[in-house]
MDAnalysis code that builds the backbone (N, CA, C; Angstrom):
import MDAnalysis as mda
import numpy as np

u = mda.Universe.empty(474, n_residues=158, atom_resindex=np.repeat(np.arange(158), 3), trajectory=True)
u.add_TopologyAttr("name", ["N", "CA", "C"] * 158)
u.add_TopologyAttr("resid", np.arange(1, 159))
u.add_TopologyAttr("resname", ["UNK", "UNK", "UNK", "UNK", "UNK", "UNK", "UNK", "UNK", "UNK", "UNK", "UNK", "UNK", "UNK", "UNK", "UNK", "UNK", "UNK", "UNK", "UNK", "UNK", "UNK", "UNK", "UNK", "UNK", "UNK", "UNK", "UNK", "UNK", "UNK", "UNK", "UNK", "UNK", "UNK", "UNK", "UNK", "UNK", "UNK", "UNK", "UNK", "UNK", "UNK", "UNK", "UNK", "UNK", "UNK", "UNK", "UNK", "UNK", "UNK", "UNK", "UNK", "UNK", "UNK", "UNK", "UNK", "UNK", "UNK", "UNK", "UNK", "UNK", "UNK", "UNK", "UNK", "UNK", "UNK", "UNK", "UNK", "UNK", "UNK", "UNK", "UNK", "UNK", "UNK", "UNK", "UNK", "UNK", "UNK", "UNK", "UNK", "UNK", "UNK", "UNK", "UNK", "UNK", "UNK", "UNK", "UNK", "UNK", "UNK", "UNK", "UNK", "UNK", "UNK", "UNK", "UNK", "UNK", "UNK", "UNK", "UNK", "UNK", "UNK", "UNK", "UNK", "UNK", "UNK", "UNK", "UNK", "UNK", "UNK", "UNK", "UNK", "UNK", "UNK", "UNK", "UNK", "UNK", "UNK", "UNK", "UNK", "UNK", "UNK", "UNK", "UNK", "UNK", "UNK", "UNK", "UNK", "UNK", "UNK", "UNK", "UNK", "UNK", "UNK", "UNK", "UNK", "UNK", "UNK", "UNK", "UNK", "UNK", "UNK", "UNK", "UNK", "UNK", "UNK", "UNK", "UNK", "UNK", "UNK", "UNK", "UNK", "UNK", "UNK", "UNK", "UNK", "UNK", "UNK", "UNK"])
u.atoms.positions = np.array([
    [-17.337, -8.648, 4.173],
    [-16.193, -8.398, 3.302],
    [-15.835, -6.910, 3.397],
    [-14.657, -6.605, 3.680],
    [-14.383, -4.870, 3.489],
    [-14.389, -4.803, 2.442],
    [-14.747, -3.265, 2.430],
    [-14.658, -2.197, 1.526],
    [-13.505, -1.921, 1.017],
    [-12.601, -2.868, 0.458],
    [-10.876, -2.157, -0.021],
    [-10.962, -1.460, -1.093],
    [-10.760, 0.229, -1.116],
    [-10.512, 0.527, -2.940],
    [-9.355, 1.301, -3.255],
    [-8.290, 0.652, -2.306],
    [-6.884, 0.764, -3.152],
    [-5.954, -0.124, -2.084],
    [-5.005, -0.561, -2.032],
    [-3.870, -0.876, -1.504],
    [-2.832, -0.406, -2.622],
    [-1.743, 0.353, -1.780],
    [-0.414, 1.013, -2.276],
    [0.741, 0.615, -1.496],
    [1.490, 0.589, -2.162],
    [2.799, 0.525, -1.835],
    [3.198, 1.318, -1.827],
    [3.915, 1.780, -0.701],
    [4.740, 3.813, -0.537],
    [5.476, 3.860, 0.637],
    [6.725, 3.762, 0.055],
    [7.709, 3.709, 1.556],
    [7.540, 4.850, 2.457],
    [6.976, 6.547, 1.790],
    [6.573, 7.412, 2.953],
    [5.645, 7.104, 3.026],
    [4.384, 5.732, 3.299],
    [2.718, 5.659, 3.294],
    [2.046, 6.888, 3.300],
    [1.506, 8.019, 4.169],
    [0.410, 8.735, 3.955],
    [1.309, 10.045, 3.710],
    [1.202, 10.061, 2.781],
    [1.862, 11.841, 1.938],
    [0.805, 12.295, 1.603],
    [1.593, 13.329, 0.289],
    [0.424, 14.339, -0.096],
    [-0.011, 14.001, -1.417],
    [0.756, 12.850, -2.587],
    [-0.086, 12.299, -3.466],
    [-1.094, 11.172, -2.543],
    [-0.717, 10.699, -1.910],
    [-2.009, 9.366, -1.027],
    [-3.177, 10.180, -0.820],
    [-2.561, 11.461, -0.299],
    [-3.793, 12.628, 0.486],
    [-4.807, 12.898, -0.598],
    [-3.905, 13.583, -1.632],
    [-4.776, 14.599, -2.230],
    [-5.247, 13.825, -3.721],
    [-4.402, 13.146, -4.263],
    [-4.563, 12.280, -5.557],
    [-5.224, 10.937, -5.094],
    [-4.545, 10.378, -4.800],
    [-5.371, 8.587, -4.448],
    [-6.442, 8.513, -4.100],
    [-6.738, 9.198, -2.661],
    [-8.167, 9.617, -2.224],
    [-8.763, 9.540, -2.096],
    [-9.081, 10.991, -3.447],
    [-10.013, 11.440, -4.000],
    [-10.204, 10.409, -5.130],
    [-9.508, 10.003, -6.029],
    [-9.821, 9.226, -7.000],
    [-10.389, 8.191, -6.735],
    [-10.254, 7.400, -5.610],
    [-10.353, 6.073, -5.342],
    [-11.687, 6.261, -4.214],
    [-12.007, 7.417, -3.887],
    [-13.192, 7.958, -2.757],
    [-12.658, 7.107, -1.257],
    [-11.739, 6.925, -1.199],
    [-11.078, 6.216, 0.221],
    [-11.671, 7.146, 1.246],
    [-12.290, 6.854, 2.662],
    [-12.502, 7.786, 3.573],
    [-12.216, 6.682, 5.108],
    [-11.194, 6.177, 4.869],
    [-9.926, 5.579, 6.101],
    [-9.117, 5.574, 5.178],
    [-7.523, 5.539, 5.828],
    [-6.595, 5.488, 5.233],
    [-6.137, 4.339, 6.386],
    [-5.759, 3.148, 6.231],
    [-5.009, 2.150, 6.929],
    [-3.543, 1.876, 6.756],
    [-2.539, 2.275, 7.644],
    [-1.344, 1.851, 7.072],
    [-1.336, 0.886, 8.306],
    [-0.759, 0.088, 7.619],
    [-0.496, -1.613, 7.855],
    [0.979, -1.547, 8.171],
    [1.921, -1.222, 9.326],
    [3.289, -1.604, 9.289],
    [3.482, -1.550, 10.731],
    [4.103, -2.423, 11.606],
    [4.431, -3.166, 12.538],
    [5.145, -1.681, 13.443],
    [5.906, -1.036, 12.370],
    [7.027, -0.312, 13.319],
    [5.843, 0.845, 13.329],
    [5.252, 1.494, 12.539],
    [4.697, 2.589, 12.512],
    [3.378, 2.511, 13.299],
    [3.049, 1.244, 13.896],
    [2.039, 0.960, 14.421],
    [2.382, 1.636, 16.122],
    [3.654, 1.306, 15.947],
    [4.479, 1.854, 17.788],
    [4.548, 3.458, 17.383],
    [4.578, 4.022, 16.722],
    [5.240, 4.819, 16.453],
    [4.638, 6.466, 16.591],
    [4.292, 7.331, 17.806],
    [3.167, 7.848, 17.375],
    [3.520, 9.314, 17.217],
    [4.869, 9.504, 17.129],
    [5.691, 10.903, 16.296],
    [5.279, 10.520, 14.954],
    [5.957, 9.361, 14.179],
    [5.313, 9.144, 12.248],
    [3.685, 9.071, 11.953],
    [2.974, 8.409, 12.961],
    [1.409, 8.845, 12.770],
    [1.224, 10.313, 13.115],
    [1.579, 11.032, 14.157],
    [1.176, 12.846, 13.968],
    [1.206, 13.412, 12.627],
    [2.740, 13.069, 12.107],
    [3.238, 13.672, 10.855],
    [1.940, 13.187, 10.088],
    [2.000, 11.369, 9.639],
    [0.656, 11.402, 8.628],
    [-0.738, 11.938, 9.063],
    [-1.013, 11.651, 10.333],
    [-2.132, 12.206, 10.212],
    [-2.510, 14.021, 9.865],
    [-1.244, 15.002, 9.859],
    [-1.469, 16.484, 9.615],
    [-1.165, 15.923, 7.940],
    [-1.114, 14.928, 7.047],
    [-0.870, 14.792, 5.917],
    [-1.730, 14.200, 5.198],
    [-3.032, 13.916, 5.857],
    [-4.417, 13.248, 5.779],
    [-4.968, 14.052, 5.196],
    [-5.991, 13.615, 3.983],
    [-7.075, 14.334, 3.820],
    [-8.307, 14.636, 5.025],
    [-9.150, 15.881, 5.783],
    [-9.305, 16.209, 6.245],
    [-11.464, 15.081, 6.988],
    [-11.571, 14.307, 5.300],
    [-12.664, 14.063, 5.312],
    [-12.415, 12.373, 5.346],
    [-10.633, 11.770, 5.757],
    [-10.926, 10.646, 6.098],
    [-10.142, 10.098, 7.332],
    [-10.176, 9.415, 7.749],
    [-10.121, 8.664, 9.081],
    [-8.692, 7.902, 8.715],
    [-7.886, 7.897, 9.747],
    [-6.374, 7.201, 9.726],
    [-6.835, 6.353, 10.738],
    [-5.827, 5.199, 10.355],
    [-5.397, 3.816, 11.582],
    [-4.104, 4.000, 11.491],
    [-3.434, 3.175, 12.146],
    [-1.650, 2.786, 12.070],
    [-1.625, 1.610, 12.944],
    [-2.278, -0.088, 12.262],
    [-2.224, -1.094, 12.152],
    [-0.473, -2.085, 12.441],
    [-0.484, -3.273, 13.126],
    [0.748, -3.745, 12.903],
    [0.021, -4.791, 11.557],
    [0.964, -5.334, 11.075],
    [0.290, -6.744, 9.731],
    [-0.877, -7.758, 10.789],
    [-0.154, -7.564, 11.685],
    [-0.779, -9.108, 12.518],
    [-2.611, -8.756, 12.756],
    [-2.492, -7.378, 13.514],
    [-3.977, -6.624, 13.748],
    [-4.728, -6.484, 12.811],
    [-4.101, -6.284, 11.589],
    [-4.819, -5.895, 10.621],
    [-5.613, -6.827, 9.571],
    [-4.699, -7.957, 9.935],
    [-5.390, -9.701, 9.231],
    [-6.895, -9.763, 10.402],
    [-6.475, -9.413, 11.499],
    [-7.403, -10.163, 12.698],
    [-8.516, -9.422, 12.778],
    [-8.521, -7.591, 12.343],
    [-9.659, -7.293, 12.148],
    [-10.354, -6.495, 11.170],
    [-9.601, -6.855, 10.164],
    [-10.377, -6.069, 8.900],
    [-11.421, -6.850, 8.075],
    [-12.413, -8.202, 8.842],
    [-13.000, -8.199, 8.468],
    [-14.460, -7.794, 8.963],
    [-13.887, -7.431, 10.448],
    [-15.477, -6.392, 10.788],
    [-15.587, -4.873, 10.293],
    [-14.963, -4.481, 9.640],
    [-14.927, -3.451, 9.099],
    [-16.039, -2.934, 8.686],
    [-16.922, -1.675, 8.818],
    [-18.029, -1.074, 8.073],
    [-18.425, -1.148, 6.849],
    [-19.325, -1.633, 6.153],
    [-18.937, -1.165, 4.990],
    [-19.289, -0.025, 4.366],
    [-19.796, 0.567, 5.295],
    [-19.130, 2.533, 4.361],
    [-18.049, 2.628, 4.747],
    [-17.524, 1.706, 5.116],
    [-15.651, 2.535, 5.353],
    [-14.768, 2.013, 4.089],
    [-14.563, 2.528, 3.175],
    [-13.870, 2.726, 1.740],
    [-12.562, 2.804, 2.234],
    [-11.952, 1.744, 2.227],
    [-10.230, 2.037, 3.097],
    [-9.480, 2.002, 1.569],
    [-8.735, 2.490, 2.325],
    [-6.747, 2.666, 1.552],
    [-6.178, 1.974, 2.432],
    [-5.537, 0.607, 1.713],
    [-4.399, 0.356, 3.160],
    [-2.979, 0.879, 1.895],
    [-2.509, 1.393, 2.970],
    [-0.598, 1.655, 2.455],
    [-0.086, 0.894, 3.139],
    [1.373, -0.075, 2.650],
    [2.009, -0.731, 2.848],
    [3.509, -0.171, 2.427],
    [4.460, -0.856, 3.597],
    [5.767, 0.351, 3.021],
    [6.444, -0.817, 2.229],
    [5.984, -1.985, 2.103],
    [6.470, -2.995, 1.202],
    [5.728, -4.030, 0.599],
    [6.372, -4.740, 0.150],
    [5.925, -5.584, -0.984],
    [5.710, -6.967, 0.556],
    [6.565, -7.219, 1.297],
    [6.416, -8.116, 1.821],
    [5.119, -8.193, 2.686],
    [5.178, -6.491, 3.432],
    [4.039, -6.496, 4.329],
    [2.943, -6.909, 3.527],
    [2.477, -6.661, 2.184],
    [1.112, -7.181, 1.426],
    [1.182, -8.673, 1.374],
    [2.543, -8.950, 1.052],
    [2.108, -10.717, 1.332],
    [1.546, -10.971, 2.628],
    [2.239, -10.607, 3.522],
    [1.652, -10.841, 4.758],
    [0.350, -11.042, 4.948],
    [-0.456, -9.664, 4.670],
    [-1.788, -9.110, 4.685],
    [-2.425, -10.523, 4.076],
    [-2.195, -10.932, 2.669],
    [-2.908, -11.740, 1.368],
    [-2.745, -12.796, 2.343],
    [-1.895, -13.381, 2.888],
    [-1.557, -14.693, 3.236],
    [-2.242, -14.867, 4.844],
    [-2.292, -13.784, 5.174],
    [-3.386, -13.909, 6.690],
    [-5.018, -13.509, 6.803],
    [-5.032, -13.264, 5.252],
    [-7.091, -13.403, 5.017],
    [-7.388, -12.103, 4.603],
    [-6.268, -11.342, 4.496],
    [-6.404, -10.100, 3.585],
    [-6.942, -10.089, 2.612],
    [-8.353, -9.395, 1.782],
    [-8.907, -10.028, 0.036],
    [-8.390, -8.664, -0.456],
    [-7.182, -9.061, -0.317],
    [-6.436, -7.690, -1.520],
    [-6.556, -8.372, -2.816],
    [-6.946, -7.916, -4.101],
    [-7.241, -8.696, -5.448],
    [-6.093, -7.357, -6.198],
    [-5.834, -6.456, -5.611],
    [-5.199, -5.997, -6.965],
    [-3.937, -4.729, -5.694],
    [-3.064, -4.422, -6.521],
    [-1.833, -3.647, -5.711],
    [-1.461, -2.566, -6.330],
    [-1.356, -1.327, -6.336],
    [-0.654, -0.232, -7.036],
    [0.662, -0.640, -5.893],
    [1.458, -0.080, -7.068],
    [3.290, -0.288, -6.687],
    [3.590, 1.436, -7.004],
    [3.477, 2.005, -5.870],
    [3.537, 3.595, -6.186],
    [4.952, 4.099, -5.640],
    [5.634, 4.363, -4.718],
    [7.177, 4.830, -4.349],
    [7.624, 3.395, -3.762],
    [9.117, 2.978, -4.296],
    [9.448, 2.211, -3.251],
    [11.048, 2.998, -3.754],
    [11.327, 3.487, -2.675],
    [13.319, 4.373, -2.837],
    [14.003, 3.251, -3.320],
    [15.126, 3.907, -3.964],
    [16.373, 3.266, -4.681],
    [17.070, 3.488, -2.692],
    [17.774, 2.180, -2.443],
    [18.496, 1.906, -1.584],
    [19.830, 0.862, -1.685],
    [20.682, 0.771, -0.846],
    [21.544, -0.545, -1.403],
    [21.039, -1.938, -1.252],
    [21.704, -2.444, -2.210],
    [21.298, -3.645, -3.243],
    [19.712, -3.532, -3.895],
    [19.441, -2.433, -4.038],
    [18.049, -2.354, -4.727],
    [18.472, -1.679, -6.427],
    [17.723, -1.892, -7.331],
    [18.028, -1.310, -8.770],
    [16.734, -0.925, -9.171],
    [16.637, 0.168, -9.824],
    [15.917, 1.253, -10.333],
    [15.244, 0.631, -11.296],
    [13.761, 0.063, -11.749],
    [12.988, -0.537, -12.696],
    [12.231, 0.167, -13.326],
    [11.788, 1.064, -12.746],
    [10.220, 2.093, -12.921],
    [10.454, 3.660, -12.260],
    [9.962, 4.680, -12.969],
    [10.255, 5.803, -12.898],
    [10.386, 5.973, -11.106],
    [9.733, 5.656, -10.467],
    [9.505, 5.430, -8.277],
    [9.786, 4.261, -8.482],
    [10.173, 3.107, -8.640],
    [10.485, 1.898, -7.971],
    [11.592, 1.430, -8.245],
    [12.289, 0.963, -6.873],
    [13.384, 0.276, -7.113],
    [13.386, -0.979, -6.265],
    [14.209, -2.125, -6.763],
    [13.618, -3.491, -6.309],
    [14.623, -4.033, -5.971],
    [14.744, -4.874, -5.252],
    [15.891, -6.206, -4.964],
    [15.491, -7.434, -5.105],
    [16.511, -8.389, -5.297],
    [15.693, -10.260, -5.413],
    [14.486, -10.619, -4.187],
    [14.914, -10.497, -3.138],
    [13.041, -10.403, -2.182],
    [11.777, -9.827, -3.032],
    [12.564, -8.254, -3.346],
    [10.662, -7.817, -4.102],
    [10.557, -8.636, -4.947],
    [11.634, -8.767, -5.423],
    [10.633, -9.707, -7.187],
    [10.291, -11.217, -6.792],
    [10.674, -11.836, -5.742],
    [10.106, -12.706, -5.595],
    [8.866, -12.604, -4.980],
    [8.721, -11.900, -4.151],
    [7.313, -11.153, -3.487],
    [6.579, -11.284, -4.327],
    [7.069, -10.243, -4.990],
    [5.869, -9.616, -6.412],
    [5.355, -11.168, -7.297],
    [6.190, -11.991, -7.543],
    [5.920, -13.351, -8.136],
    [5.157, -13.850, -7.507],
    [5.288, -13.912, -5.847],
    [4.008, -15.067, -4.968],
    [2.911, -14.487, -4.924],
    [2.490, -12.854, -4.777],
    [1.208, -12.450, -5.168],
    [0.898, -12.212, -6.244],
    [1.222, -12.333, -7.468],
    [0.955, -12.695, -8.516],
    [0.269, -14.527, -8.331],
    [1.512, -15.410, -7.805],
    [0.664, -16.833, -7.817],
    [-0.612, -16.518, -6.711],
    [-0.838, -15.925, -6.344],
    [-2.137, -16.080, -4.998],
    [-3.098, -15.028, -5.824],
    [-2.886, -14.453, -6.879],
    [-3.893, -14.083, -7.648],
    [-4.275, -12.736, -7.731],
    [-3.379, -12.165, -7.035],
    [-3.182, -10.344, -6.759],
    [-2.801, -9.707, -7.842],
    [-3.169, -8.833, -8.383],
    [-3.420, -8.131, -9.741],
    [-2.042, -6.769, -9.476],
    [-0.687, -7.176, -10.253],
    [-0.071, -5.831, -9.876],
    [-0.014, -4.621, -10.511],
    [-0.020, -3.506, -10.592],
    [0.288, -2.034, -11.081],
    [1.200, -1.435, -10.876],
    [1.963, -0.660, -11.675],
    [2.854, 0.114, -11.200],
    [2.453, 1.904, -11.660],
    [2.308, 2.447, -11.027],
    [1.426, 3.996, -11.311],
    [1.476, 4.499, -10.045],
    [2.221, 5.998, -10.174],
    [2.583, 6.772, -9.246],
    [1.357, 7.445, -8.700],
    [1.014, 8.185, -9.354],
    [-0.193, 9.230, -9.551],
    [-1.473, 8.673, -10.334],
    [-2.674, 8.913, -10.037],
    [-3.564, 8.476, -10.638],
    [-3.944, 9.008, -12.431],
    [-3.754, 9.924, -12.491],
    [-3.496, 10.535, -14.052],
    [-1.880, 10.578, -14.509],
    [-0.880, 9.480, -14.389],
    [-0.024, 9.224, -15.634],
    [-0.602, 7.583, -16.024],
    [0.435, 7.594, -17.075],
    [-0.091, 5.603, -17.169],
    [0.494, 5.018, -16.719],
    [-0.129, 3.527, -16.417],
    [0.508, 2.643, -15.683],
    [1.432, 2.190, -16.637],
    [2.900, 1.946, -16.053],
    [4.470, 1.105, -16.466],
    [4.120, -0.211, -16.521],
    [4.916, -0.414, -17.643],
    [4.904, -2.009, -18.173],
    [5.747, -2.664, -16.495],
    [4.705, -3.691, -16.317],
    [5.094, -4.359, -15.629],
    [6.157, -5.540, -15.695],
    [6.465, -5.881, -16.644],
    [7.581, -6.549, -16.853],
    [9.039, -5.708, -16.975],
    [8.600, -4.765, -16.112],
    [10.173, -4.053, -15.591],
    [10.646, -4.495, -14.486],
    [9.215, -4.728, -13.636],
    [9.376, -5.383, -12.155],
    [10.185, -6.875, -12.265],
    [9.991, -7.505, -13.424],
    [10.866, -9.211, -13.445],
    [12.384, -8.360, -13.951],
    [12.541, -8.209, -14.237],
    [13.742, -7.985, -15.382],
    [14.992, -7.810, -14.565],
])
């Protein structure tokens, strides 16, 4: 079974709250981002990886790789996976991913999306998203930073 002790949602995945706040709080020492395009991509991995904390280890996973091998995973390896959406985590949950719980940390206001939570903005896909991992038993959060409080989650239905 891996070691998961956070999955986030963050449309920039590895910044400098993931770096320096999440972390450390969560003792993460891999950071996994899970996204198909960023997996090709190895100008946006340079950027995250100079945006890494210095004492943990980056991947840049597509969804598909990341169902197929995160269960040989170490278990001293304490991962973070970031996800730049709500869908990619279904993905993950629905291909043998044991994500049990989700922080919902940046997702941008874009068109047809509306503003719910101080960082999140949603469209009819997320909230249905957010509804099917809720039915598959995934625990959601919405909390930017690890020291404010977590937002009523019934902003995310509304």
């Amino acid at each position: 079974m891996p070691n998961i002790v956070l999955t986030r949602i963050d449309n920039r995945l590895i910044h400098g709250q993931v770096a320096t706040q999440w972390c450390g709080v969560v003792g993460a020492n891999l950071l996994l981002v899970a996204n198909d395009k960023v997996a090709g991509d190895e100008f946006r991995q340079g950027l995250m990886n100079m945006a890494a904390p210095a004492y943990a280890q980056t991947r840049f996973f597509t969804i598909e790789k990341t169902c197929a091998i995160i269960d040989k995973a170490s278990p001293a390896q304490k991962i973070a996976i970031i996800c730049e959406t709500p869908q990619d985590v279904l993905r993950l949950v629905e291909g043998g991913v044991p994500i049990k719980k989700v922080n919902i940390g940046n997702m941008h206001m874009a068109d047809g999306k509306r503003q719910v939570a101080t960082s999140v903005a949603v469209d009819d896909d997320d909230v249905a998203t957010f509804k099917k991992l809720q039915e598959l038993g995934v625990e959601l959060e919405i909390k930017r930073v690890p020291d404010t409080p977590t937002e009523n989650l019934e902003k995310l239905f509304r």
